[in-house]
C-alpha positions as a LaTeX table, in Angstrom:
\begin{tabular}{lrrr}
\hline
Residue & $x$ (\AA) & $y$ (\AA) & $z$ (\AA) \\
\hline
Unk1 & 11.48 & 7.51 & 0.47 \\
Unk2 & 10.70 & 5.23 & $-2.08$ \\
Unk3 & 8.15 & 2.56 & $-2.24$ \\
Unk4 & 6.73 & 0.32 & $-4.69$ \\
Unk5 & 2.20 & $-0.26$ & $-5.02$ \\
Unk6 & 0.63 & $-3.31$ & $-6.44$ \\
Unk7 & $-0.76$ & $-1.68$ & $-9.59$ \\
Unk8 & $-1.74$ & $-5.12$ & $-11.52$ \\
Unk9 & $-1.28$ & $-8.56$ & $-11.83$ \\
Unk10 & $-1.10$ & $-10.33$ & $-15.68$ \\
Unk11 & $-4.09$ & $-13.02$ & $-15.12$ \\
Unk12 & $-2.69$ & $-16.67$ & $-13.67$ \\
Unk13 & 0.97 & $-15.02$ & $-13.76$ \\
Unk14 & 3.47 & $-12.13$ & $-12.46$ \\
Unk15 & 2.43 & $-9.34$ & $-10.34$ \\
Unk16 & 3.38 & $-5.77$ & $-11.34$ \\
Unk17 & 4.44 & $-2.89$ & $-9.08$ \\
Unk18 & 4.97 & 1.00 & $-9.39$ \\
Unk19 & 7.14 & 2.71 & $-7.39$ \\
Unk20 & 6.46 & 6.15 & $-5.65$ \\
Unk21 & 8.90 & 8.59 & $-4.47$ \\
Unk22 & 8.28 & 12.20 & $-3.61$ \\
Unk23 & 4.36 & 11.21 & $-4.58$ \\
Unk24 & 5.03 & 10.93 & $-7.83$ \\
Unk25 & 5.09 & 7.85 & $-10.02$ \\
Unk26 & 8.15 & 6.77 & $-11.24$ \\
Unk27 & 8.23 & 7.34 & $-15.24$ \\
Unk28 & 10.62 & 6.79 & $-17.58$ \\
Unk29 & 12.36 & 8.92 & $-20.37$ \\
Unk30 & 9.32 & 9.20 & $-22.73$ \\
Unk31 & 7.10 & 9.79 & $-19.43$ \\
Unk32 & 5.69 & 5.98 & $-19.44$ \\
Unk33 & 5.15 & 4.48 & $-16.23$ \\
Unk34 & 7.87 & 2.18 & $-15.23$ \\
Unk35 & 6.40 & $-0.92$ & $-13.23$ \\
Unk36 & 8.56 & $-3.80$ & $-11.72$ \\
Unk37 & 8.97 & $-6.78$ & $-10.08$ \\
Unk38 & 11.71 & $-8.29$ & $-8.07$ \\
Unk39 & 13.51 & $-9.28$ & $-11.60$ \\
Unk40 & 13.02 & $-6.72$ & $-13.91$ \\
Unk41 & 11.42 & $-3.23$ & $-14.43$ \\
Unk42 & 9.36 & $-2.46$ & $-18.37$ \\
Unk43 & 6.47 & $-0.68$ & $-18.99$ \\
Unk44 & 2.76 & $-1.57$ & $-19.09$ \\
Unk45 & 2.28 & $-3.63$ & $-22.22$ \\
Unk46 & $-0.46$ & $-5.97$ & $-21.13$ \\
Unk47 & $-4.08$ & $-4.87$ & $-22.32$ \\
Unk48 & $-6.52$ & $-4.78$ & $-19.58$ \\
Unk49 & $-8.80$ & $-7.76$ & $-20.23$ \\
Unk50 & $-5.44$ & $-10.01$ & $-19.46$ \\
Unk51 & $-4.48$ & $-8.24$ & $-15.93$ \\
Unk52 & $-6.30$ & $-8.36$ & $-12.62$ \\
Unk53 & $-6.59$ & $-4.41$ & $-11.19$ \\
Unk54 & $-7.33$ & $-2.25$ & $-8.69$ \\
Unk55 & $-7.41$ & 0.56 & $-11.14$ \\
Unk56 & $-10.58$ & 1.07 & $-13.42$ \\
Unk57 & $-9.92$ & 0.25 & $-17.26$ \\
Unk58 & $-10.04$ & 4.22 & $-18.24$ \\
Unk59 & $-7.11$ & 4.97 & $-15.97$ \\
Unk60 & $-5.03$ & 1.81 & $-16.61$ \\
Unk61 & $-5.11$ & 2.22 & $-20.57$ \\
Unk62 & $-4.15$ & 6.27 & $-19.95$ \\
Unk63 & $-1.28$ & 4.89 & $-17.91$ \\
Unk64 & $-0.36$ & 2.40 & $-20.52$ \\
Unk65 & $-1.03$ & 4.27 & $-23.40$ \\
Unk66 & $-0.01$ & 8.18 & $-22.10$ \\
Unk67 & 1.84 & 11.01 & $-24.32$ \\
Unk68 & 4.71 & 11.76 & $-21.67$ \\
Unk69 & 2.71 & 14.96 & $-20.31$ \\
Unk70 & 0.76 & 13.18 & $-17.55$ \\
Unk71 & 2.05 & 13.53 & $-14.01$ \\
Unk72 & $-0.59$ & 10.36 & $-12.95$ \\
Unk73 & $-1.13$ & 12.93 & $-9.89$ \\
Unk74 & $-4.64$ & 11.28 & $-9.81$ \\
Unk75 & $-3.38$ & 7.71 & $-9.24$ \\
Unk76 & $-1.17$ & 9.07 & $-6.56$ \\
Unk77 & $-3.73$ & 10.50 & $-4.78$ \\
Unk78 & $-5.57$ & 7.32 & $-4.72$ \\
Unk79 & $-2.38$ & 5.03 & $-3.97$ \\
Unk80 & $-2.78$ & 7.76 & $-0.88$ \\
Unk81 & $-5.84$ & 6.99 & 0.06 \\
Unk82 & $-5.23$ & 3.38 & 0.06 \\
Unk83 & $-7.58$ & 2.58 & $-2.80$ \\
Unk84 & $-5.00$ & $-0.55$ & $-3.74$ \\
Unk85 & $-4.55$ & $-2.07$ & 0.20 \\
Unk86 & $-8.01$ & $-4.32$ & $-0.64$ \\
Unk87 & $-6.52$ & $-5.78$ & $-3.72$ \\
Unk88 & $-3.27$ & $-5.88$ & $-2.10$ \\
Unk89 & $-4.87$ & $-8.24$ & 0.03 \\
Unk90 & $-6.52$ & $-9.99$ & $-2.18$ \\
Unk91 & $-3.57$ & $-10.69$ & $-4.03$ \\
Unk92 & $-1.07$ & $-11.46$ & $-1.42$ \\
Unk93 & $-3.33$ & $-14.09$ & 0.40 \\
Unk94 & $-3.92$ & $-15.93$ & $-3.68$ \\
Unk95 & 0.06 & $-15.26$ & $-4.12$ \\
Unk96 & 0.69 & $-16.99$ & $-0.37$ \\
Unk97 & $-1.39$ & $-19.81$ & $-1.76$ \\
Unk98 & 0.71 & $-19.89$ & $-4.96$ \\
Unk99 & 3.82 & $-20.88$ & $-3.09$ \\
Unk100 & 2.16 & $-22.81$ & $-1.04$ \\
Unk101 & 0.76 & $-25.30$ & $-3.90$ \\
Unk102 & 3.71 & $-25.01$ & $-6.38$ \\
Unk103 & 6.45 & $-25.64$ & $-3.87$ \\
Unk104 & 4.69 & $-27.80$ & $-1.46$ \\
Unk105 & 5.21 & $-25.26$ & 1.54 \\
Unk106 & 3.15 & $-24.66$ & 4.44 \\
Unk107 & 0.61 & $-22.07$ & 4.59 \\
Unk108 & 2.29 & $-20.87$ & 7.70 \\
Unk109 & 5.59 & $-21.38$ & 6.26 \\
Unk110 & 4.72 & $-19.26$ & 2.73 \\
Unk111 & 3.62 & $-16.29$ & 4.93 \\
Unk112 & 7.20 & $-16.42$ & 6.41 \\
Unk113 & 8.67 & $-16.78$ & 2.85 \\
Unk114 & 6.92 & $-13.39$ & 1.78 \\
Unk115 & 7.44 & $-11.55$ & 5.16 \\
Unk116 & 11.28 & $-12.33$ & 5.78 \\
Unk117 & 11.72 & $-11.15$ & 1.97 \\
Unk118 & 14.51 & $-8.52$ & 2.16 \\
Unk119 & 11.95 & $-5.58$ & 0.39 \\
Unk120 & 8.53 & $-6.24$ & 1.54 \\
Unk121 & 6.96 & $-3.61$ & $-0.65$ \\
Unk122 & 7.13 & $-7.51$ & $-2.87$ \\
Unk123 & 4.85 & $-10.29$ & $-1.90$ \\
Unk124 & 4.20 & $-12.44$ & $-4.87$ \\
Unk125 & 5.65 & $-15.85$ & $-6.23$ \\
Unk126 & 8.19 & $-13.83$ & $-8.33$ \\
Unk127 & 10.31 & $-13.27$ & $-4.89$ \\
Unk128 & 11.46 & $-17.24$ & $-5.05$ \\
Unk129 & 13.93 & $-17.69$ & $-7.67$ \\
Unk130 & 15.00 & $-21.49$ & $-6.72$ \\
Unk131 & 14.45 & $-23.75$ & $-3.68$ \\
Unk132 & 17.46 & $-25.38$ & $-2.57$ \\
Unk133 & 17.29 & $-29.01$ & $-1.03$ \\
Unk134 & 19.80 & $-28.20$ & 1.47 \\
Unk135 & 23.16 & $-26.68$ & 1.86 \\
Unk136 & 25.12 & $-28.79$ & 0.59 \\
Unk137 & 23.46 & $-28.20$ & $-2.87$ \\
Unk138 & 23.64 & $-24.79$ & $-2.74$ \\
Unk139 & 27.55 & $-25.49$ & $-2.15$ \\
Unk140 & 28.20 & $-27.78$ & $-4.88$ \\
Unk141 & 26.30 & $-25.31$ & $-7.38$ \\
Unk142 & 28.48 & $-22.73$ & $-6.57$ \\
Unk143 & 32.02 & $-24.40$ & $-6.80$ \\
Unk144 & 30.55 & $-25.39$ & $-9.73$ \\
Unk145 & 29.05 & $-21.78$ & $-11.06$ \\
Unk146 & 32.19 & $-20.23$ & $-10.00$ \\
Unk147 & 35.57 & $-22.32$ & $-9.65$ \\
Unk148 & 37.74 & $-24.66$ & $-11.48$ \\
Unk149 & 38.21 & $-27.33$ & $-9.13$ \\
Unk150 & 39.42 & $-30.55$ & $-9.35$ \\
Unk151 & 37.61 & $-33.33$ & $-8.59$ \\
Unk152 & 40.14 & $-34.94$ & $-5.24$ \\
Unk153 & 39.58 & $-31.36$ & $-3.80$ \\
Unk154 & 36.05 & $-31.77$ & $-3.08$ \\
Unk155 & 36.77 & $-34.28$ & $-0.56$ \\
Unk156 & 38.58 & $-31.45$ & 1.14 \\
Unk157 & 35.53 & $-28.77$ & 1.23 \\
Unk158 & 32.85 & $-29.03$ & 4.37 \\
Unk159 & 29.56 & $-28.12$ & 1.54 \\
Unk160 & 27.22 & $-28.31$ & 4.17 \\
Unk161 & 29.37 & $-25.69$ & 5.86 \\
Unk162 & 29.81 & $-23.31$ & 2.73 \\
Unk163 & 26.29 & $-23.53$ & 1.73 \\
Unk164 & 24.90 & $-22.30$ & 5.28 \\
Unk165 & 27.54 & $-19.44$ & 5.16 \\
Unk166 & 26.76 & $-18.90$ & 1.61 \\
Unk167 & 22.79 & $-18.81$ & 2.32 \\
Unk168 & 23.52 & $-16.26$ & 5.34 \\
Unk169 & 25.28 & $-13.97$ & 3.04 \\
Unk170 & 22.19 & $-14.05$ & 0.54 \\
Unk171 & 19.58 & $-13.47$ & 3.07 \\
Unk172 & 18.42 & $-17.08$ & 2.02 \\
Unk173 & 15.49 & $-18.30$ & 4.33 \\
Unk174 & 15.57 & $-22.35$ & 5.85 \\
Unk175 & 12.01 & $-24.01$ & 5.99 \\
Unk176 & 11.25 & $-26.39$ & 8.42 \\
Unk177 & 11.63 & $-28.92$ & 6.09 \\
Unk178 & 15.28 & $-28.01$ & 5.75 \\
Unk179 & 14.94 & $-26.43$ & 2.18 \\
Unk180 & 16.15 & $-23.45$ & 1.95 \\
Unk181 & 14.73 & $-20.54$ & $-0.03$ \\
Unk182 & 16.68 & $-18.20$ & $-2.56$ \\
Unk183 & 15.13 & $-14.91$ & $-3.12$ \\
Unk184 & 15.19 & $-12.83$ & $-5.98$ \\
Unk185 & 17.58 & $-9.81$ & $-5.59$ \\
\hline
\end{tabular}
């Protein structure tokens, strides 16, 4: 089974994960380490002095800068021994307060948004890719996105009914506030 380790996060910005399966690091053709987010998977190509790490500055620059022949069995065996889980923490409680400044939610509330995320081996701001002001919005964006309609039809279509069934399909989470949260997939 598969899972994905905090390995860094770029100063101020997006938080970078590496995935592990079979304890071994997931690398790419050319034997770079691939690390991801909820959006997108590249390789390392931040320098150290810009990221925020777990891993000492030795280690990180051999994983960014490696000839394809290292297995990274090292870094494995520390993922193992949990040598991340205190940065993880770190990191998830600043990325908690992230979401909770930038999108005016709740403290409470942001711990919800990161735990009902779908893959919770991701807890940073990057799960969030909109905040919807309610279902009819999410509705109207769609028919929009998606369909030709004319204009006398839309006094035809229940939105606030679409967007609800439309959020259920998309794992979408409702705050309190009746906002509703759409996650990265």
């Amino acid at each position: 089974m598969a899972k994905n380790v905090i390995l860094y996060r770029i100063k101020d910005d997006e938080c970078r994960y590496i995935e592990i399966s079979n304890n071994k690091i997931h690398l790419d053709y050319e034997g770079e380490p691939i690390v991801n987010n909820p959006r997108c998977s590249t390789r390392i190509r931040e320098n150290f002095e810009d990221v925020e790490t777990w891993l000492t500055e030795d280690v990180f620059n051999r994983m960014k800068n490696t000839d394809g022949s290292d297995t990274f069995s090292d870094v494995v065996d520390m993922i193992n021994n949990g040598e991340h889980e205190v940065f993880e923490a770190y990191i998830k409680a600043d990325e908690i307060e992230k979401i909770y400044d930038e999108y005016g939610i709740d403290a409470e509330e942001a711990k919800e948004v990161i735990y009902n995320y779908y893959d919770n081996d991701y807890f940073d701001s990057t799960i969030i890719t909109y905040i919807w002001d309610s279902h009819y919005d999410i509705a109207e964006a769609y028919l929009d996105e998606c369909c030709n309609i004319e204009s006398w039809m839309y006094n035809y279509i229940d939105f606030d009914s679409m967007g609800e069934d439309i959020a259920s399909d998309r794992g979408m989470y409702e705050l309190y506030d009746g906002r509703i949260v759409e996650y990265a997939n």
